[in-house]
C-alpha positions as CSV (number, residue, x, y, z in Angstrom):
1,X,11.8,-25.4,16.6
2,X,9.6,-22.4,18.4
3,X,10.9,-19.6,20.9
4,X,14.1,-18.6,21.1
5,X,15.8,-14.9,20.3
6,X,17.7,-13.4,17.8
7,X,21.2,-13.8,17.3
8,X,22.8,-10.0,18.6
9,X,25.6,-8.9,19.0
10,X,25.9,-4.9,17.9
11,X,29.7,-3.9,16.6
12,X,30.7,-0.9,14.2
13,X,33.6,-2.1,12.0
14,X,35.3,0.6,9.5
15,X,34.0,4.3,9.0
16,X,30.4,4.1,10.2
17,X,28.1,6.4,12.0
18,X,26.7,5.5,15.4
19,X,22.9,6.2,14.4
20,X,20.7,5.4,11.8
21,X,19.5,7.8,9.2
22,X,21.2,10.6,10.3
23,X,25.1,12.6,9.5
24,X,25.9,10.3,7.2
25,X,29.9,10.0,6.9
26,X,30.4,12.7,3.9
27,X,29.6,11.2,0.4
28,X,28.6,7.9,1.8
29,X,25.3,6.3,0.9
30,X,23.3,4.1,4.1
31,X,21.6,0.8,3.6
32,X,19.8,-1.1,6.1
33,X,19.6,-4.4,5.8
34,X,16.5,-5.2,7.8
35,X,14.8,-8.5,9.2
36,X,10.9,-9.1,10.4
37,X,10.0,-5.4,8.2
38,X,11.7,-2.9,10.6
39,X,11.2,-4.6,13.5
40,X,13.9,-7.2,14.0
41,X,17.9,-7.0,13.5
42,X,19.4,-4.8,11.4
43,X,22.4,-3.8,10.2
44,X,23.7,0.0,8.6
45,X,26.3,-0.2,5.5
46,X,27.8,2.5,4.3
47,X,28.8,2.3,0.9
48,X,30.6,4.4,-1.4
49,X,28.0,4.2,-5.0
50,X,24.4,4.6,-4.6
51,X,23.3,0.5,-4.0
52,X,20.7,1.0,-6.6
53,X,22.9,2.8,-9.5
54,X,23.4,-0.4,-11.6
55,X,23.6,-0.5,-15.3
56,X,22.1,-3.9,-16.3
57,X,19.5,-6.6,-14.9
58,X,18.4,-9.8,-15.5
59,X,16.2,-12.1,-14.0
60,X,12.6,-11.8,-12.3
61,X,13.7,-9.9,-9.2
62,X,13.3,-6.5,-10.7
63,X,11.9,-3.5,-9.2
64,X,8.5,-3.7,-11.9
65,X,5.8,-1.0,-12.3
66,X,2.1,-0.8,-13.5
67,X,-0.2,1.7,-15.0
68,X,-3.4,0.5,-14.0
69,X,-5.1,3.8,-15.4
70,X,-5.1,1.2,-18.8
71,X,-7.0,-1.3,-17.5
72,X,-10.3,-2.1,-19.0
73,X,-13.7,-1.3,-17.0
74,X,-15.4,-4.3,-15.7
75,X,-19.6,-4.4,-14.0
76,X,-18.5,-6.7,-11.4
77,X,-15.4,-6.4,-8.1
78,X,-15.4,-10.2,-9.1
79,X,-14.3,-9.2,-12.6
80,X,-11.3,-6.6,-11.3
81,X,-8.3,-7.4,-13.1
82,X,-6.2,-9.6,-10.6
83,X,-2.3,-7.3,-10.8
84,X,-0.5,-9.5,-7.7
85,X,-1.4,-12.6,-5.2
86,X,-0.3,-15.1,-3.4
87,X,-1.7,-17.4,-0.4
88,X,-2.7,-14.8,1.6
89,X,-4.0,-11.8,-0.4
90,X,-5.4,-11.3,-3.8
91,X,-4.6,-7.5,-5.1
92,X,-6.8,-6.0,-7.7
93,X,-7.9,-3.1,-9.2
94,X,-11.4,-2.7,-10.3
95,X,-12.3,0.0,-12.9
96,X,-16.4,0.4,-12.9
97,X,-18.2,2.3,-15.1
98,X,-21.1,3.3,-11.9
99,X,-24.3,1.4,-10.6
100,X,-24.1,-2.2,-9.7
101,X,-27.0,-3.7,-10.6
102,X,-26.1,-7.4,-8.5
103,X,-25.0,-8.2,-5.0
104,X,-21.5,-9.3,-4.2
105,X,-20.4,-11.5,-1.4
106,X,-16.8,-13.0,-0.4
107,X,-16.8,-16.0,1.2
108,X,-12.5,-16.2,0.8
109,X,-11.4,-13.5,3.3
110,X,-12.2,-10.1,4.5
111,X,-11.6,-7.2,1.6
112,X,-10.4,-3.8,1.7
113,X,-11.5,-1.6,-0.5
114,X,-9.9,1.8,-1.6
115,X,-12.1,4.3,-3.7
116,X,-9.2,5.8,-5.7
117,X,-11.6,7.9,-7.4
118,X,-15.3,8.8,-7.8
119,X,-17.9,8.9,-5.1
120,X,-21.6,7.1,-4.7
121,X,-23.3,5.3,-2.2
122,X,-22.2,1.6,-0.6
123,X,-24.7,-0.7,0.3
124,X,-24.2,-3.6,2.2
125,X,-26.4,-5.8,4.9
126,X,-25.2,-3.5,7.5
127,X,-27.0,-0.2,6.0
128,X,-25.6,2.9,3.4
129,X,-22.5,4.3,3.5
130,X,-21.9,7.2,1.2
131,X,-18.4,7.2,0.1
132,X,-15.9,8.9,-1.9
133,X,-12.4,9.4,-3.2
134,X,-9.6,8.5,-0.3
135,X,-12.1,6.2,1.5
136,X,-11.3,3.0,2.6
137,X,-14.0,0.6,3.5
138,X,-12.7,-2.8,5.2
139,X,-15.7,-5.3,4.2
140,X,-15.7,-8.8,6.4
141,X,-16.0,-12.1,5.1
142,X,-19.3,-13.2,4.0
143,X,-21.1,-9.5,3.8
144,X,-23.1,-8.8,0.7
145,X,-22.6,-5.6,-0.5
146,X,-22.9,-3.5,-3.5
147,X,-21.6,-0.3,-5.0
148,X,-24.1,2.6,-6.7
149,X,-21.6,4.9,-7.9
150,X,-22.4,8.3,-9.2
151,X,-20.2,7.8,-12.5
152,X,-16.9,6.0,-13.7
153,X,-14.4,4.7,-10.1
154,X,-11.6,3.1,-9.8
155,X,-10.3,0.9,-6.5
156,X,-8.6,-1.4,-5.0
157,X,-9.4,-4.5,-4.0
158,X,-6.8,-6.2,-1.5
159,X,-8.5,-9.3,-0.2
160,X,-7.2,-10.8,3.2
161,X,-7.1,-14.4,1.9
162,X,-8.5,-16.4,4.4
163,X,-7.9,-14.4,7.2
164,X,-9.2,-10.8,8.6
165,X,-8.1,-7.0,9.0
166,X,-7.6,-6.0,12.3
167,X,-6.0,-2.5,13.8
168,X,-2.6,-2.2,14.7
169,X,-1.1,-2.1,18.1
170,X,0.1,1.2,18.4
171,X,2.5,1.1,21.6
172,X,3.6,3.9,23.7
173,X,1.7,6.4,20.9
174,X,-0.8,5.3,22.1
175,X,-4.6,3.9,20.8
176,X,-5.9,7.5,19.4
177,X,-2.2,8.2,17.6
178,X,-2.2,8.4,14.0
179,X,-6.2,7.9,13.6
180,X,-8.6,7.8,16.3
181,X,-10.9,4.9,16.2
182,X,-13.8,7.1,16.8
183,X,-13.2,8.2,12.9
184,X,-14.4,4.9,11.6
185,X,-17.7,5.4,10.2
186,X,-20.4,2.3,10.1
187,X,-23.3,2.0,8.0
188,X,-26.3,3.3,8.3
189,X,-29.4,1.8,8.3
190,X,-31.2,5.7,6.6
191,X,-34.0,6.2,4.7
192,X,-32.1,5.9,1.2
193,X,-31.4,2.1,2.7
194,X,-34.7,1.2,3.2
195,X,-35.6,3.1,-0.5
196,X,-33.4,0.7,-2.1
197,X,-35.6,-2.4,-0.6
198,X,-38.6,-4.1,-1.9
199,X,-39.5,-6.6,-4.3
200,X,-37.3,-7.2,-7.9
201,X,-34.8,-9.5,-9.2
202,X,-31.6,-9.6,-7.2
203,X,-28.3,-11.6,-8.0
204,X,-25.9,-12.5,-5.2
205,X,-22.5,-13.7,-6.6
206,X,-20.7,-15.5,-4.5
207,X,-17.0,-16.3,-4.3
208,X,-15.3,-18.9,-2.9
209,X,-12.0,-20.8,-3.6
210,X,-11.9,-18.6,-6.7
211,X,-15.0,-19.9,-7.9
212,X,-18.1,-17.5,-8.7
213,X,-21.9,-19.2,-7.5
214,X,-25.1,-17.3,-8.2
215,X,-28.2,-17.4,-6.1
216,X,-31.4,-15.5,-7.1
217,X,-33.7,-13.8,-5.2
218,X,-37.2,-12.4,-5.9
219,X,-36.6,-9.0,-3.5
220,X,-33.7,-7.2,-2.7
221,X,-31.9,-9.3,0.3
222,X,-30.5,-6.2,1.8
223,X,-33.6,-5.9,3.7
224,X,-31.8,-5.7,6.9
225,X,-34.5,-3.2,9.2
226,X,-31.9,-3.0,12.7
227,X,-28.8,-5.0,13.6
228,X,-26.2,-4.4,17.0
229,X,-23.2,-6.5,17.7
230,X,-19.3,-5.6,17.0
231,X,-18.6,-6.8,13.7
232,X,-19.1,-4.5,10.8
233,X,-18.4,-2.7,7.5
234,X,-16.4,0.4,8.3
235,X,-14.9,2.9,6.3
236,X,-12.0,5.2,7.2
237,X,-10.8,8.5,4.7
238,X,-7.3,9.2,4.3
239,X,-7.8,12.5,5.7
240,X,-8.6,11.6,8.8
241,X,-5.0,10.1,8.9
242,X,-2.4,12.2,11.0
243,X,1.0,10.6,10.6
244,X,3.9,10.3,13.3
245,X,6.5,12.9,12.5
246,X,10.1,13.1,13.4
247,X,12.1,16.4,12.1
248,X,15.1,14.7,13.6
249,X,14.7,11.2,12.2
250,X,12.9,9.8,8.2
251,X,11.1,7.1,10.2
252,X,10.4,3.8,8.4
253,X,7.3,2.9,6.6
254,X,6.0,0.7,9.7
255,X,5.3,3.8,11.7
256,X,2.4,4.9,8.9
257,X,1.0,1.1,9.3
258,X,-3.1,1.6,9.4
259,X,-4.3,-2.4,8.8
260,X,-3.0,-5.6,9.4
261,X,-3.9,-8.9,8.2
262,X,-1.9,-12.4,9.3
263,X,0.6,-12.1,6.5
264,X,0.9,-8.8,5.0
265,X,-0.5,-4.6,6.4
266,X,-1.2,-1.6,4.6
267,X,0.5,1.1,5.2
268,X,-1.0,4.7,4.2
269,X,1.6,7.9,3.5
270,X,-0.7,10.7,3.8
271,X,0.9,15.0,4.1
272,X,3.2,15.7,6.7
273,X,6.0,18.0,7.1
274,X,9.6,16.9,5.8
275,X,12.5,16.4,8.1
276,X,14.4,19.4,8.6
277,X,17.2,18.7,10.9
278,X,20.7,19.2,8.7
279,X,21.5,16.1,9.8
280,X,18.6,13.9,8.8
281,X,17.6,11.9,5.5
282,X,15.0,14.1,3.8
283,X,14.1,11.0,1.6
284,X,13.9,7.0,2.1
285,X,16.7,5.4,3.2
286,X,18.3,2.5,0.8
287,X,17.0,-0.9,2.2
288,X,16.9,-4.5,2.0
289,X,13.6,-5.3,3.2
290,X,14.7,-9.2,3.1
291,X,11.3,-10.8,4.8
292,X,8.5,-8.4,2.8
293,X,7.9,-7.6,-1.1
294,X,6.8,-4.3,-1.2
295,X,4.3,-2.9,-2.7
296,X,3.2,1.2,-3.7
297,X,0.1,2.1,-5.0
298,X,0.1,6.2,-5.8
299,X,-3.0,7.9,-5.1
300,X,-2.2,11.5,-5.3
301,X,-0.3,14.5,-4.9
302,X,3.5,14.8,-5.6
303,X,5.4,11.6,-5.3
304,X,8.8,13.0,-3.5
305,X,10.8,10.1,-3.7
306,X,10.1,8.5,-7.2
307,X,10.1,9.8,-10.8
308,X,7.8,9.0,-13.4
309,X,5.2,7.7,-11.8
310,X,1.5,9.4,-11.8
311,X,-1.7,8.7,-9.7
312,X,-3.3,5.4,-10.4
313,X,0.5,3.4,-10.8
314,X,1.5,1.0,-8.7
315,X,5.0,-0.3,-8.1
316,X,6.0,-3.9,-6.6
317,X,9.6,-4.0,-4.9
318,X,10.5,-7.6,-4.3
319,X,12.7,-8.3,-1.2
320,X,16.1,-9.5,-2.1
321,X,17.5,-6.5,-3.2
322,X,18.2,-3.0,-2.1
323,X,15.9,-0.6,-2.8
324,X,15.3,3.3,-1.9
325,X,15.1,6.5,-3.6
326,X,15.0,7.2,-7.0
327,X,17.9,8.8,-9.0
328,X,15.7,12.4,-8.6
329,X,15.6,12.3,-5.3
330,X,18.7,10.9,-4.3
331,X,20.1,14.9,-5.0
332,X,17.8,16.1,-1.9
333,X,18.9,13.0,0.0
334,X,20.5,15.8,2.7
335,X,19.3,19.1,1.8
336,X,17.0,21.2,-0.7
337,X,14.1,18.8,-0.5
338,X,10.4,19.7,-0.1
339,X,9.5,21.5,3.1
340,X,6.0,19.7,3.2
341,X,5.2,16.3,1.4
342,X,1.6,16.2,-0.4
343,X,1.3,12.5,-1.3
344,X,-1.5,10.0,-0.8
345,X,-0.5,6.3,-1.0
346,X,-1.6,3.5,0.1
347,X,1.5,0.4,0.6
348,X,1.0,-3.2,0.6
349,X,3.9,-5.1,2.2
350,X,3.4,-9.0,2.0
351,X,5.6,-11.5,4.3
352,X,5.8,-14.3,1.5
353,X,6.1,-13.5,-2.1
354,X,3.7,-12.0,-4.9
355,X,3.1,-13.7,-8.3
356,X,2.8,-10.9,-10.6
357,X,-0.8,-11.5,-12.6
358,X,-1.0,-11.9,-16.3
359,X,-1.8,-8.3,-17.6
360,X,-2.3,-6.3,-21.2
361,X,1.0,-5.7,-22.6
362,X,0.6,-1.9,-22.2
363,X,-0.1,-1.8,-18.3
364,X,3.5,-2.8,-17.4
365,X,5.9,0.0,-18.0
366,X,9.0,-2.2,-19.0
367,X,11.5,0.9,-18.4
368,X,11.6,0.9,-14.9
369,X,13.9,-0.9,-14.1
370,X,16.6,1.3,-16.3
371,X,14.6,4.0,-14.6
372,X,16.9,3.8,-11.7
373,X,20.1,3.7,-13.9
374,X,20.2,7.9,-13.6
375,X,21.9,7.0,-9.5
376,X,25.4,6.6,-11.5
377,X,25.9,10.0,-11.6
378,X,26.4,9.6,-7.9
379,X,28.6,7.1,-8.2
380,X,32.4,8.0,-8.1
381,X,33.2,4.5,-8.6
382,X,31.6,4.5,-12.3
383,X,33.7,4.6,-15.2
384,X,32.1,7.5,-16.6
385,X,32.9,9.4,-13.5
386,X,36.3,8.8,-13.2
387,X,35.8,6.3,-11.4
388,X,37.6,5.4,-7.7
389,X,36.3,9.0,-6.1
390,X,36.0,9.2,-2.3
């Protein structure tokens, strides 16, 4: 049945603090346990063991991580190696060796394409676009495009299965907070557009419901000579990204939101100072996201809040269990952190649930799970610390 409101009722039982995130009770660990993202109910534990310092798993619902550095190059976006899907968005990760020498066009959903690395030139029916590392080009349904890069590039490929990206509402912020729409950049149609047209043998693949269709064509069909309207290829750089800040408060991964589709958003964490009030978490808080998988893809700079992960990994959360900071940084949770966090990524959370893709035995690092296993030496409730501390 539709409408309605969420059950509240907001009561503190035992030794609790009366705000989120910040002065903890001393040698207490916080959890949220979170419906609708960060947006609907929520309620604060406070537990005496780190809720992630566990010593075995089993089953599927394991935090999992992927090297896609390993992958193999392929000519074509519709040969990227698929890594997660579902219903609503296909994520993959497309290694290219440079210059497409065919035309691509989607007719399942919008895509959103992240250069990870390398640089070249992106031609579509809307004009050229040069592009390069940290870009992100959002490509709607049904546009024909291609990719001349200048060498090797990697990127992602998050497809908005059947539906569209759109911008965020932004709320009291305001429209111009975190990017400005004005820093969306639109194709051109330049004189290295109209080079690029003329007669030749052009493919257009063509993908729909999963399936690939070729049509040939005798001249290049990006012959496009003016266009107007609102509806576009547009690219956006991670640089031109200026996060909301609290020094007071670590504010939840919703606040760095940059594109939303109808079941899942991307989130981008670009540099911004750390917290620095006493009080504050300097790192994430521990978290049941219960309505979202979660989903990390590590672009660059220094990852603050996980350990052994490089640039070009990506890490899959599912929701259904608690989740936060790894064992490394769990020891700055309060103090001695990084005054200024350097990190690119972009963040994929999905409202129903990702099927992990068959992938190369080497491109799943296996370990990560047991990665998290160094958060007993915070627990005082482990045997090999004595166990029932305070």
């Amino acid at each position: 049945m539709a409408g309605g409101t969420w059950i509240s009722f907001p009561h503190s039982e035992g030794e609790t603090n009366r705000r989120a995130h910040v002065q903890l009770p001393d040698g207490r660990f916080e959890r949220e346990l979170g419906r609708e993202g960060f947006f609907g109910p929520a309620a604060h534990m406070y537990h005496r063991n780190p809720p992630t310092a566990w010593t075995g798993w089993e089953g599927p619902l394991r935090p999992r991580a992927f090297d896609l550095n390993k992958l193999p190059a392929a000519a074509s976006p519709w040969e990227a190696r698929r890594v997660l899907h579902n219903a609503h968005v296909d994520y993959r990760f497309w290694r290219t060796d440079g210059r497409m020498d065919h035309l691509v066009r989607n007719g399942d959903g919008d895509d959103l394409l992240f250069l990870h690395r390398g640089q070249g030139d992106f031609f579509c029916d809307y004009g050229r676009l040069p592009v390069e590392q940290g870009d992100y080009v959002v490509i709607p349904r049904g546009t024909m495009w291609r990719l001349d890069a200048d060498g090797p590039a990697d990127a992602l490929l998050i497809e908005a299965t059947g539906g569209f990206y759109r911008l965020p509402e932004k709320g009291m912020v305001g429209r111009h907070a975190v990017f400005d729409p004005a820093a969306l950049i639109l194709p051109r149609i330049d004189e290295a557009f109209r080079a690029q047209q003329g007669p030749g043998t052009w493919q257009v693949r063509i993908k729909r419901r999963g399936a690939i269709s070729c049509a040939t064509f005798p001249f290049n069909p990006l012959d496009a000579v003016g266009w107007h309207g609102d509806l576009s290829v547009a690219k956006l750089n991670v640089r031109e990204i200026r996060p909301l800040m609290s020094h007071r408060y670590h504010l939840p991964p919703s606040a760095h939101t940059t594109f939303v589709a109808d079941r899942f958003v991307v989130c981008t964490f670009a540099p911004r100072p750390a917290e620095s009030d006493p009080e504050a978490l300097k790192v994430p808080f521990f978290h049941n996201n219960d309505d979202y998988d979660e989903v990390m893809f590590f672009h660059s700079g220094g990852f603050f809040s996980r350990d052994g992960i490089d640039a070009g990994m990506v890490t899959l959360h599912p929701c259904g269990f608690a989740h936060g900071p790894h064992p490394k940084a769990l020891s700055r949770m309060l103090s001695g952190g990084k005054a200024f966090l350097d990190e690119y990524a972009v963040m994929l959370d999905a409202r129903d649930a990702l099927d992990v893709a068959d992938l190369p035995e080497d491109i799943e690092w296996a370990g990560y799970v047991d990665s998290w296993r160094g958060g007993l030496a915070f627990a005082p409730d482990a045997p090999e610390n004595g166990g029932g501390g305070t």
